[in-house]
C-alpha atoms as an extended CHARMM CRD file, in Angstrom:
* protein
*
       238  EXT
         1         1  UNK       CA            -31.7070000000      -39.4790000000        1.3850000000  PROA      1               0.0000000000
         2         2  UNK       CA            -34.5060000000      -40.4730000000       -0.7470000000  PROA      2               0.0000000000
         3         3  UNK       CA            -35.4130000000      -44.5150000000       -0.6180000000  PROA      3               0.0000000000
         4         4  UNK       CA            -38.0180000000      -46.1370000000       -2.7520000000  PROA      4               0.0000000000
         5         5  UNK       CA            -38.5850000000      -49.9560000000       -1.7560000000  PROA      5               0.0000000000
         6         6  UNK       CA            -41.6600000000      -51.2900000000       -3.7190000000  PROA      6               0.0000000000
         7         7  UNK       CA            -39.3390000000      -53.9520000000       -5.3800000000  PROA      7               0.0000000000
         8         8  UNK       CA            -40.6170000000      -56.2930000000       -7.5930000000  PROA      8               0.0000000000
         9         9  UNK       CA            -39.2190000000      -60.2360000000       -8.4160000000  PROA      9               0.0000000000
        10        10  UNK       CA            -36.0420000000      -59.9720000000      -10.5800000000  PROA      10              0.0000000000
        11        11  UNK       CA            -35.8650000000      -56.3110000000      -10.3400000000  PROA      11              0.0000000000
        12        12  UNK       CA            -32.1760000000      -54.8820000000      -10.0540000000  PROA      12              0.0000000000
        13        13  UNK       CA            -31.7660000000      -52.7390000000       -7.3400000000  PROA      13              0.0000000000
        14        14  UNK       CA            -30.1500000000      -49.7790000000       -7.9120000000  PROA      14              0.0000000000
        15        15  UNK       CA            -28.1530000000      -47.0220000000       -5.1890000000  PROA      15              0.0000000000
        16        16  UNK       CA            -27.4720000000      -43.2440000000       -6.7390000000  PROA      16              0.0000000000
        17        17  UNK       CA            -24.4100000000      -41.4940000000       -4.8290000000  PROA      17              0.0000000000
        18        18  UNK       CA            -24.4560000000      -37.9470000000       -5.9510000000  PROA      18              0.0000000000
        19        19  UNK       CA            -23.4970000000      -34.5970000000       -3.9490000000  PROA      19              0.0000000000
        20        20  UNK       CA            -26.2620000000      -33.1310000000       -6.3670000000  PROA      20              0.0000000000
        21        21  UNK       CA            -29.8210000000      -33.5870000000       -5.4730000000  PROA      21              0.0000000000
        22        22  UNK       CA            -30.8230000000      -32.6540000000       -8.5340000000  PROA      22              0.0000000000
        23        23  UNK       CA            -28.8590000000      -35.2230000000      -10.2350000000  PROA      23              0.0000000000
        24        24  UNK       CA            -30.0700000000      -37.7310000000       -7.9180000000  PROA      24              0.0000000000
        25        25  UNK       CA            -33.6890000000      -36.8980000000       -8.3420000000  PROA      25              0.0000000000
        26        26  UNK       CA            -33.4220000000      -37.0140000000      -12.0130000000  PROA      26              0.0000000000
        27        27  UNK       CA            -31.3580000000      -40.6720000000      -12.4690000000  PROA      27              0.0000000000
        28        28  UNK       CA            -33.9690000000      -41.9910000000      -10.5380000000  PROA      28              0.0000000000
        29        29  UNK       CA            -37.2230000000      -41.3830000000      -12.4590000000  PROA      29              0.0000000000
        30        30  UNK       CA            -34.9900000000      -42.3790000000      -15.5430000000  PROA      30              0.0000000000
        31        31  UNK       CA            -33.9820000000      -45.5800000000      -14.1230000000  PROA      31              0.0000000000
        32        32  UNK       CA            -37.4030000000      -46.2970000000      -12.0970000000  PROA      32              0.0000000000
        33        33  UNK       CA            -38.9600000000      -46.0210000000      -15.3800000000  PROA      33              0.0000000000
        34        34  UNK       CA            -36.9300000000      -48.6680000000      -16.9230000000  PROA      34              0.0000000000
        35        35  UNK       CA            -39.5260000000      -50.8280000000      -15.3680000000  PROA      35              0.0000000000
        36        36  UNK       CA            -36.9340000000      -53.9040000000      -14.5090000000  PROA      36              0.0000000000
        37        37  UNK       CA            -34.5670000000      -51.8760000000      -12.0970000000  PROA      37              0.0000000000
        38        38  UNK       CA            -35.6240000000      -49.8520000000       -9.2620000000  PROA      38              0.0000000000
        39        39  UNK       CA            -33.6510000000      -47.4220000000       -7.0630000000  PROA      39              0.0000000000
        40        40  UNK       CA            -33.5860000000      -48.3380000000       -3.3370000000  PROA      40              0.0000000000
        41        41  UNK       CA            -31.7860000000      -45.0640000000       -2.3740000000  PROA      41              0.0000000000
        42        42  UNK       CA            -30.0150000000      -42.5230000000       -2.9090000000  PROA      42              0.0000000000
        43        43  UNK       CA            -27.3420000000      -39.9570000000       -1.2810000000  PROA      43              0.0000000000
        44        44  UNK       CA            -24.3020000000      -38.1020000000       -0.9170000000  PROA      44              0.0000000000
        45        45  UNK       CA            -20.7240000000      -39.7130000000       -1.0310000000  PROA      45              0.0000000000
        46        46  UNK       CA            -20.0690000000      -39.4960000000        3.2590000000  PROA      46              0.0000000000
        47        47  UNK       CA            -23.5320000000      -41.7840000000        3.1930000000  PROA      47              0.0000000000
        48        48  UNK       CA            -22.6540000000      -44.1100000000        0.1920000000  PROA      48              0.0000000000
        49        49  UNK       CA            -21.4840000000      -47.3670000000        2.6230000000  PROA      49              0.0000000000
        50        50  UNK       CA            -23.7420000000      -47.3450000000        5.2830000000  PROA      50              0.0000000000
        51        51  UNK       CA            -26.4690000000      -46.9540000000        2.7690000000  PROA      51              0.0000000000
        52        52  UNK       CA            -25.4350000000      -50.0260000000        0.4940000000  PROA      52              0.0000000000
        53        53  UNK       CA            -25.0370000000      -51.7790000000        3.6980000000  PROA      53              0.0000000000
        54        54  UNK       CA            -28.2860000000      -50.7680000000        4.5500000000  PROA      54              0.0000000000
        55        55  UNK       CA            -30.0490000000      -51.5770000000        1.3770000000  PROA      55              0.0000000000
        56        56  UNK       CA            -27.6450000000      -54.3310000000       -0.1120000000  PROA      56              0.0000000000
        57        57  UNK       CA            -27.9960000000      -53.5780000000       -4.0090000000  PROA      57              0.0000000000
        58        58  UNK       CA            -26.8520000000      -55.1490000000       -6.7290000000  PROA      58              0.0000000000
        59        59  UNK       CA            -25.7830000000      -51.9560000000       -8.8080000000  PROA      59              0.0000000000
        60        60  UNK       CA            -24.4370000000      -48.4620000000       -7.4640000000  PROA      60              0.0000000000
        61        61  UNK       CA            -23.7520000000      -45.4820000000       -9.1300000000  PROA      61              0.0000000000
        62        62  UNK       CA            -21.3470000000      -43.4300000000       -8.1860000000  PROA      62              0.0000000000
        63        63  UNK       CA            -19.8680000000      -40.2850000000       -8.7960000000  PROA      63              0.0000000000
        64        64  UNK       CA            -16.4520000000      -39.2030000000       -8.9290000000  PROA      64              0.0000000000
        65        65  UNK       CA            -16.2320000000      -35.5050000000       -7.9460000000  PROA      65              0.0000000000
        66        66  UNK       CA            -18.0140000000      -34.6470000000       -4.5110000000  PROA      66              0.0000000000
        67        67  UNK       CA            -17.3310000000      -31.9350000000       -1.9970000000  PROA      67              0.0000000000
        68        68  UNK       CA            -17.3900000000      -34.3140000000        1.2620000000  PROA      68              0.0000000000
        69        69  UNK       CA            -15.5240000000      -37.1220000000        0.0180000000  PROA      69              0.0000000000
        70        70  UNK       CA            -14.2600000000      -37.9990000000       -3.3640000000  PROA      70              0.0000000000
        71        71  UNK       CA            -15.7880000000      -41.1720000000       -5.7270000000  PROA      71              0.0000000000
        72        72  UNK       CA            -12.5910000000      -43.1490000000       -5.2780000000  PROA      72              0.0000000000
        73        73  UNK       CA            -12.8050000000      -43.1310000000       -1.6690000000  PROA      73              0.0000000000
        74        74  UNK       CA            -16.0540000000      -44.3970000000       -1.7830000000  PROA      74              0.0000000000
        75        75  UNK       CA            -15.4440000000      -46.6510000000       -4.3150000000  PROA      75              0.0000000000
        76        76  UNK       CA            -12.6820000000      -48.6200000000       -1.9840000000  PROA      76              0.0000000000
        77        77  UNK       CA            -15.0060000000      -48.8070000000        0.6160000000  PROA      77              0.0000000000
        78        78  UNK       CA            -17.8860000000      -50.2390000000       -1.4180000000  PROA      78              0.0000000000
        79        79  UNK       CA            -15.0590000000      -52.5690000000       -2.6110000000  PROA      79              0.0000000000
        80        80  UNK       CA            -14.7660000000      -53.1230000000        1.1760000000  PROA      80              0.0000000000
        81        81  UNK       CA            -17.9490000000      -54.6090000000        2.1180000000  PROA      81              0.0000000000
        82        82  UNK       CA            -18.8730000000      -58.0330000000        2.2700000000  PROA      82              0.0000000000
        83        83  UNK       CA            -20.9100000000      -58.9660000000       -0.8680000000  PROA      83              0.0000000000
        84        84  UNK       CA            -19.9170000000      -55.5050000000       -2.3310000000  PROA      84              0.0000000000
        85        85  UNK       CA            -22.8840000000      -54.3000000000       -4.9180000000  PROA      85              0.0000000000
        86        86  UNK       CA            -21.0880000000      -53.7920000000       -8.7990000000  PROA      86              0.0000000000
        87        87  UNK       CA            -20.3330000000      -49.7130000000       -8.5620000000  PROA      87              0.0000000000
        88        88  UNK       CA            -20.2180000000      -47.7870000000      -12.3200000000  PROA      88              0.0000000000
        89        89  UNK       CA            -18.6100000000      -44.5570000000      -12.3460000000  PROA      89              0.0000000000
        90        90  UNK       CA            -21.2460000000      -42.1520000000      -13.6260000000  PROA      90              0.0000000000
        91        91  UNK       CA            -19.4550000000      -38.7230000000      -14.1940000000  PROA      91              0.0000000000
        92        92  UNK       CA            -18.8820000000      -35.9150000000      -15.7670000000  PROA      92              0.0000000000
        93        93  UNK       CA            -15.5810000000      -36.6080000000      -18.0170000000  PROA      93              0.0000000000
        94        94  UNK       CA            -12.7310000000      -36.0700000000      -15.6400000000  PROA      94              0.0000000000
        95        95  UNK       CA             -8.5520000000      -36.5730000000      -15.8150000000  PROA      95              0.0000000000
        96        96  UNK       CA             -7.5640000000      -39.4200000000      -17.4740000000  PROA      96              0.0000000000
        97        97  UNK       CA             -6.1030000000      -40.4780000000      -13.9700000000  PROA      97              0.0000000000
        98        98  UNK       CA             -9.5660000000      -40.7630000000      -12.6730000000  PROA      98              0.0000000000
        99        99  UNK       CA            -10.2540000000      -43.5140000000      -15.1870000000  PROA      99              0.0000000000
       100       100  UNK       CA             -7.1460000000      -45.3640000000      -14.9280000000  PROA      100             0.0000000000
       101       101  UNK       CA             -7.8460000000      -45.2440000000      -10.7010000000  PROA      101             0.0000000000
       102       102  UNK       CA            -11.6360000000      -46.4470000000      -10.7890000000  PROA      102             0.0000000000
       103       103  UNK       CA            -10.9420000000      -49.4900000000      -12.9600000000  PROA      103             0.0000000000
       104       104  UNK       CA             -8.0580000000      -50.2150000000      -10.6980000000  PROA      104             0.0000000000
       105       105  UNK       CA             -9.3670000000      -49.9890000000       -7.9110000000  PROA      105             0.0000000000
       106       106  UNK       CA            -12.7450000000      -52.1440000000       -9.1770000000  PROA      106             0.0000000000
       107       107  UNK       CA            -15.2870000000      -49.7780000000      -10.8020000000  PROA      107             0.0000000000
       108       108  UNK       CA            -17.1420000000      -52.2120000000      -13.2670000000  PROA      108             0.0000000000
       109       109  UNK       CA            -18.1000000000      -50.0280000000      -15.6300000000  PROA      109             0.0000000000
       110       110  UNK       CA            -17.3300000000      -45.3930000000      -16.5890000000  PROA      110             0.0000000000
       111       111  UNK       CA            -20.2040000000      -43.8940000000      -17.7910000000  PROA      111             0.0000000000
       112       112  UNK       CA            -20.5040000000      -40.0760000000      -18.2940000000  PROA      112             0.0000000000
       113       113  UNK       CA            -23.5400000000      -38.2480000000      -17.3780000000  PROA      113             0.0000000000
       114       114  UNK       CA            -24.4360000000      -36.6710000000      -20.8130000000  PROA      114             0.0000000000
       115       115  UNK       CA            -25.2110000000      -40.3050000000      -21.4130000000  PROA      115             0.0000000000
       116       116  UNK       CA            -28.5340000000      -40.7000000000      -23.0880000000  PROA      116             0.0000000000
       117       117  UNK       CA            -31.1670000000      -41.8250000000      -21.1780000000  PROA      117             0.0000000000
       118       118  UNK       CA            -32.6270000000      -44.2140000000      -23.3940000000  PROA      118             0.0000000000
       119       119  UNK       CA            -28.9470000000      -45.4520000000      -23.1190000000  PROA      119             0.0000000000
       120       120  UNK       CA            -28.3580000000      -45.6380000000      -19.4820000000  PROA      120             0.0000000000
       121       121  UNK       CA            -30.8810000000      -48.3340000000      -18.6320000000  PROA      121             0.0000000000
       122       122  UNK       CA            -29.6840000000      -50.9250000000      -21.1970000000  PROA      122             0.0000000000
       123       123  UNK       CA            -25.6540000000      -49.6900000000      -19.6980000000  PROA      123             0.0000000000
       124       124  UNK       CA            -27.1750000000      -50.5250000000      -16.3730000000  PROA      124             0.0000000000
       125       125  UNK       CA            -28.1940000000      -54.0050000000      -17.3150000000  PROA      125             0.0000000000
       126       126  UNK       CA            -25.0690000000      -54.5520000000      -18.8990000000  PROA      126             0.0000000000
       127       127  UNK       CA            -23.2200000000      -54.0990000000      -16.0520000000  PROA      127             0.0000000000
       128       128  UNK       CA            -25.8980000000      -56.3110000000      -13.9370000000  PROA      128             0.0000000000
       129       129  UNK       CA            -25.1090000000      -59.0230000000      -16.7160000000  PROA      129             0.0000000000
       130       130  UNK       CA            -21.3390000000      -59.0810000000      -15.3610000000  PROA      130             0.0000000000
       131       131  UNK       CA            -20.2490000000      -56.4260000000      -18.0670000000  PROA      131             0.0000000000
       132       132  UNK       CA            -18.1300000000      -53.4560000000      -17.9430000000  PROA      132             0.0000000000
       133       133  UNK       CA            -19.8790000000      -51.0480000000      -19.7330000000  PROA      133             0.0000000000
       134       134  UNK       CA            -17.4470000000      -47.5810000000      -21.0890000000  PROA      134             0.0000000000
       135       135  UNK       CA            -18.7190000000      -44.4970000000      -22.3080000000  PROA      135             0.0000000000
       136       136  UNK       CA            -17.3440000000      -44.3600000000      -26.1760000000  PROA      136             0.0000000000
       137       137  UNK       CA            -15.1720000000      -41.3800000000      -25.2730000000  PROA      137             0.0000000000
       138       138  UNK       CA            -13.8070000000      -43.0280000000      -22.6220000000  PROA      138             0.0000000000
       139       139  UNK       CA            -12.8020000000      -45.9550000000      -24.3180000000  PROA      139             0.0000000000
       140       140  UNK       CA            -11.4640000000      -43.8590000000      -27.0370000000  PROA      140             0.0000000000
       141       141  UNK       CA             -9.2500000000      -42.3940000000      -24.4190000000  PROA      141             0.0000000000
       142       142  UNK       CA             -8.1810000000      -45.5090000000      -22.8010000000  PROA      142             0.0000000000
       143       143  UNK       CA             -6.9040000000      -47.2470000000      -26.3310000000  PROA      143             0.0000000000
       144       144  UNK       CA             -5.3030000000      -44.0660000000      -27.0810000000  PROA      144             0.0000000000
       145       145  UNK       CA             -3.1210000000      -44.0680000000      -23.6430000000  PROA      145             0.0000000000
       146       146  UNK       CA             -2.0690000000      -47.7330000000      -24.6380000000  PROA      146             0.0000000000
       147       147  UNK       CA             -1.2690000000      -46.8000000000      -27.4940000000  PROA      147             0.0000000000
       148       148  UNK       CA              1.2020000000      -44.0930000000      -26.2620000000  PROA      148             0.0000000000
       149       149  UNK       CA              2.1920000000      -45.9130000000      -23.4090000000  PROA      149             0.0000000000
       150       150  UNK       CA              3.4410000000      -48.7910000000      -25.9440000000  PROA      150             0.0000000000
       151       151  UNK       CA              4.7260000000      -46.2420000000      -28.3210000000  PROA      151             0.0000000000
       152       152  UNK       CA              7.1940000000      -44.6950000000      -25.3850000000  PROA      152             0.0000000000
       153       153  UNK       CA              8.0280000000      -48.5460000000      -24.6450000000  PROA      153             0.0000000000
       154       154  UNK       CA              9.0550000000      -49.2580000000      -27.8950000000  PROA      154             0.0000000000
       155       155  UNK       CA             11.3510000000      -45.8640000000      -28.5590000000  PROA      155             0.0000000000
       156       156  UNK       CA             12.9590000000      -47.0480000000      -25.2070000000  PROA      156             0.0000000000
       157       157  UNK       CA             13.5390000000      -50.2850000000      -25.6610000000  PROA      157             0.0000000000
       158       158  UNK       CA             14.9580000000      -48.9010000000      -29.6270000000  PROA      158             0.0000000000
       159       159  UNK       CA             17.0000000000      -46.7620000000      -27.6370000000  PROA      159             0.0000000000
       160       160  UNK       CA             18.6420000000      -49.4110000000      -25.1260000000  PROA      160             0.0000000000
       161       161  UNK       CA             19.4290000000      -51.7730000000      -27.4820000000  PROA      161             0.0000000000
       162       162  UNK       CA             22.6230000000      -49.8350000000      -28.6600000000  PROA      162             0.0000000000
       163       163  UNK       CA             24.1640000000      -49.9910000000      -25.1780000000  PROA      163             0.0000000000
       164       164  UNK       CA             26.4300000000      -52.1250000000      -24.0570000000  PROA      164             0.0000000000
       165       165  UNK       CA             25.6350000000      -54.8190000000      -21.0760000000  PROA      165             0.0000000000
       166       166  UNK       CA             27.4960000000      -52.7160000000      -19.0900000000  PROA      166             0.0000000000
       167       167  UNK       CA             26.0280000000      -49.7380000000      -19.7960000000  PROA      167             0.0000000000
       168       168  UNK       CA             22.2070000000      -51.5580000000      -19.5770000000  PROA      168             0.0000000000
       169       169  UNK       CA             23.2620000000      -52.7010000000      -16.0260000000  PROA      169             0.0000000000
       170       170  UNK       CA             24.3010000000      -49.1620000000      -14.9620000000  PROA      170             0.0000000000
       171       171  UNK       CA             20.9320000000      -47.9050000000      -16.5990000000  PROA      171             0.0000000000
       172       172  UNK       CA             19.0500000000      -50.0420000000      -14.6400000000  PROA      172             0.0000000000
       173       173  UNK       CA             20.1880000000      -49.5270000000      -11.3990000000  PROA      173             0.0000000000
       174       174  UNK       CA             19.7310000000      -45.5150000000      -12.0450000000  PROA      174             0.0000000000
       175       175  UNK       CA             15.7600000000      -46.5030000000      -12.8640000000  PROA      175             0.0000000000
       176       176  UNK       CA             16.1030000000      -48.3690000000       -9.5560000000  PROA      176             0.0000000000
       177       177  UNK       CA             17.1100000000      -45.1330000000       -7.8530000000  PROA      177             0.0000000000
       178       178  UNK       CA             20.3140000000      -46.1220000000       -6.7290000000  PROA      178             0.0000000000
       179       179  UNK       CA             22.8210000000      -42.9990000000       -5.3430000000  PROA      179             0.0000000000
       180       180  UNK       CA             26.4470000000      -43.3310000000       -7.3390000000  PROA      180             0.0000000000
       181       181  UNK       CA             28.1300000000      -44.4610000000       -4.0660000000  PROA      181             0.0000000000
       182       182  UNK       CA             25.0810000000      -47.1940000000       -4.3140000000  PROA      182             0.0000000000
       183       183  UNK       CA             25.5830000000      -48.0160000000       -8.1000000000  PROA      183             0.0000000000
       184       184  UNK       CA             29.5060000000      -48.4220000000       -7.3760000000  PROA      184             0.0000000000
       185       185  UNK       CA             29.4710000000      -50.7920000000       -4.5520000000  PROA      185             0.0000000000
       186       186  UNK       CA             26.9530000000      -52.8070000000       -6.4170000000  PROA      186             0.0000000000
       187       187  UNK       CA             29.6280000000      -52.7330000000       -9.5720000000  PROA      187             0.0000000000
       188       188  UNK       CA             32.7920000000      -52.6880000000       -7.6450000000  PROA      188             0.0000000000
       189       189  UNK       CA             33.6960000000      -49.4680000000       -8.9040000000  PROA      189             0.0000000000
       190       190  UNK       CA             34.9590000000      -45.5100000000       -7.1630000000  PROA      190             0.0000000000
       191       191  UNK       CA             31.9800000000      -43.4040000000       -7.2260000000  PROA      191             0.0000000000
       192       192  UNK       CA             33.9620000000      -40.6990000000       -9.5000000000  PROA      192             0.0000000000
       193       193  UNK       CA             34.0850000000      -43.9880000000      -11.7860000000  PROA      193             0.0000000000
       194       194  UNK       CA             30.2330000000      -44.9870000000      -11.2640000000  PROA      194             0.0000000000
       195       195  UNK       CA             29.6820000000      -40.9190000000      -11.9160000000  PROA      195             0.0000000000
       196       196  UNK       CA             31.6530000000      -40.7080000000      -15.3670000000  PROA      196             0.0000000000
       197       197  UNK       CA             29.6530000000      -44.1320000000      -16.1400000000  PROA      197             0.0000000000
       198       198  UNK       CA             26.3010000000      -41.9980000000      -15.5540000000  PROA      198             0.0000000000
       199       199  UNK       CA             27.4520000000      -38.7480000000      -17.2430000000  PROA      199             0.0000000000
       200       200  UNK       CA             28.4570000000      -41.1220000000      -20.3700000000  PROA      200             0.0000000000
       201       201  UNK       CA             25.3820000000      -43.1820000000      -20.2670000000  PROA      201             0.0000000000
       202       202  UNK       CA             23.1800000000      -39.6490000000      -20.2360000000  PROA      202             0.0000000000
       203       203  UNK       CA             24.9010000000      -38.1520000000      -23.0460000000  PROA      203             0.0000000000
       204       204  UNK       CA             24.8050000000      -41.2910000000      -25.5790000000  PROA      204             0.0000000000
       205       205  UNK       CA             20.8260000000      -42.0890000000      -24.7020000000  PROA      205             0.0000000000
       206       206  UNK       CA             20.2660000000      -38.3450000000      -25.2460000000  PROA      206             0.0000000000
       207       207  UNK       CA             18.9990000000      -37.8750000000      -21.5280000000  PROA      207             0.0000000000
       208       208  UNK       CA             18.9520000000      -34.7020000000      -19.6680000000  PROA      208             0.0000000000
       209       209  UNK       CA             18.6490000000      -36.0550000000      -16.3920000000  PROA      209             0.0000000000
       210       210  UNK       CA             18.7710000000      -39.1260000000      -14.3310000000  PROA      210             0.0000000000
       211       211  UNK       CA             14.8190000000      -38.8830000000      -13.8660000000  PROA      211             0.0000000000
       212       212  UNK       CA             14.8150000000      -39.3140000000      -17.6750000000  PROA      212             0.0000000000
       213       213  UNK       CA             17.0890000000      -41.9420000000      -17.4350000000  PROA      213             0.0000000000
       214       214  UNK       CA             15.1150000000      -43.5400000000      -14.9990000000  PROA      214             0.0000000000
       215       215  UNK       CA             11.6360000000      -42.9150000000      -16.6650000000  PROA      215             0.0000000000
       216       216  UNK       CA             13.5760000000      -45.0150000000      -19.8560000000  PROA      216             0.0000000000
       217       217  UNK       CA             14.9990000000      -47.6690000000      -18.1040000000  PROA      217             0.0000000000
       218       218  UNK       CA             11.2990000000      -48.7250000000      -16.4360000000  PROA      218             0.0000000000
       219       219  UNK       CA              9.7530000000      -48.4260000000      -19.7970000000  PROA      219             0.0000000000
       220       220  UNK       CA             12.5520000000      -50.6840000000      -21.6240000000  PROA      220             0.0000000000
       221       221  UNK       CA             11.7710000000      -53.2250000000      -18.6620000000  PROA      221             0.0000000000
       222       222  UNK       CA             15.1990000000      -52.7010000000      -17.1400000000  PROA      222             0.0000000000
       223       223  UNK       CA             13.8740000000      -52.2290000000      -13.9100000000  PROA      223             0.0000000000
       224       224  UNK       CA             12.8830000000      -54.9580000000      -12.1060000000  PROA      224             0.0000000000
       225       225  UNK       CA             10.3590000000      -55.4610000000       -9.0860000000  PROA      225             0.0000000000
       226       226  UNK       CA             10.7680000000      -54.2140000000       -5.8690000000  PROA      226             0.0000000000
       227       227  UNK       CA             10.9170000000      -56.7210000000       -3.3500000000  PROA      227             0.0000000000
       228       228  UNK       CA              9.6040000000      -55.8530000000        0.1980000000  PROA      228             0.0000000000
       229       229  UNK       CA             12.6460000000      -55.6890000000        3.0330000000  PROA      229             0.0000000000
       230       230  UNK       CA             12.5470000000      -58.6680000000        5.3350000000  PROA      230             0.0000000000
       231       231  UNK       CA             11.4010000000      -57.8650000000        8.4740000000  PROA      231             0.0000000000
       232       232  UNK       CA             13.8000000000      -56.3720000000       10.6270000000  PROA      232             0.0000000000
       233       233  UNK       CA             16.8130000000      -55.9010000000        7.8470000000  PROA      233             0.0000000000
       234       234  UNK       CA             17.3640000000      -52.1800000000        6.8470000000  PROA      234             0.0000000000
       235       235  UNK       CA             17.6970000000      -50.8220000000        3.0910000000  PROA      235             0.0000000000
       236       236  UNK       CA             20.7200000000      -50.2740000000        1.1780000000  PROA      236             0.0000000000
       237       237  UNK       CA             21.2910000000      -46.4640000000        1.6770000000  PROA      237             0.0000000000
       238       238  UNK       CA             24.1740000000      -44.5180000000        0.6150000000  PROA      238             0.0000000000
């Protein structure tokens, strides 16, 4: 761990987690050069919470891929701590997964590390300002997944709307995972019945399976919440 404390009034103080010395070493004279941010410390991902702890700053960055623990991990426990520094994601572009995960899980900002470094000060400040800086590329990606993700909604909810209510109410309880003998006491139907339903319903939506089905019915918003069990009462099974 390398630790530089001369901190001035007003400076931001900054945290590097990074498997990669290297990498480390070379974010910091970029930053500490900035001449309005300074960084406290920096280490590997198994150190990352006992050294924000340690050194309480106001911006972390963090990266996603490391051999002793992965970013996300540490990310939840930075989350964790009380007064909990603002963590960006600084990484080499990864699956879109990791993206969707870090902002869930309350990255402020995704930054990739062929960022420029005249760049990465002013993205830095951005996120001290209560921003959430992306990366272009990332953002790119992120609009085009909501894009697809409300172009599969749409061709579901197109392809529901030509069922019957009948047929919508058997759809959804397929996308709820119900078993036949399930879906037929909840209809008060035979199983063979609730089956011929199914093997109808698959045919006319074009469906190969009941995980398609399934997969439809939660985008069309047949499928509704799950509610947790009470305590102490079992599950439907069947």
């Amino acid at each position: 761990m390398s630790t530089t404390e001369q901190v001035g009034t007003g400076m931001l103080r900054l945290v590097i987690v990074d498997d990669e010395p290297l990498m480390r070493w070379g974010l910091e004279q970029i930053l500490n050069a900035a001449g309005d941010m300074t960084v406290v410390a920096s280490c590997g991902g198994g150190d990352a919470a006992a050294t924000a702890t340690a050194h309480r700053p106001d911006v972390v960055l963090l990266d996603i891929q490391m051999p002793d623990v992965d970013g996300l991990t540490v990310l939840r426990q930075l989350r964790a701590l009380e007064g909990p520094p603002a963590v960006v994601m600084l990484t080499a572009f990864g699956p879109d997964r990791y993206i969707h995960c870090a902002l869930r899980d309350g990255a402020a900002g995704y930054l990739l590390k062929d960022t420029a470094p005249e760049l990465l000060a002013d993205q830095v400040r951005e996120l001290a300002r209560g921003g959430r800086p992306l990366a272009p590329a990332v953002t790119a990606r992120l609009i085009d997944g909501y894009l697809a993700h409300r172009s599969d909604r749409m061709g579901a909810v197109d392809a529901v709307r030509a069922l019957t209510a009948r047929e919508r109410d058997v759809l959804s309880l397929v996308g709820q995972g119900l078993t036949n003998q399930q879906i037929a006491r909840r209809m008060f139907i035979s199983p063979y019945t609730a089956k011929d339903h199914i093997s109808a319903l698959l045919a006319k939506l074009g469906c190969t399976s009941r995980v398609q089905a399934a997969v439809l019915a939660e985008r069309a918003g047949l499928v509704p919440p799950t509610p947790a069990p009470a305590q102490g009462q079992p599950r439907d099974s069947g």
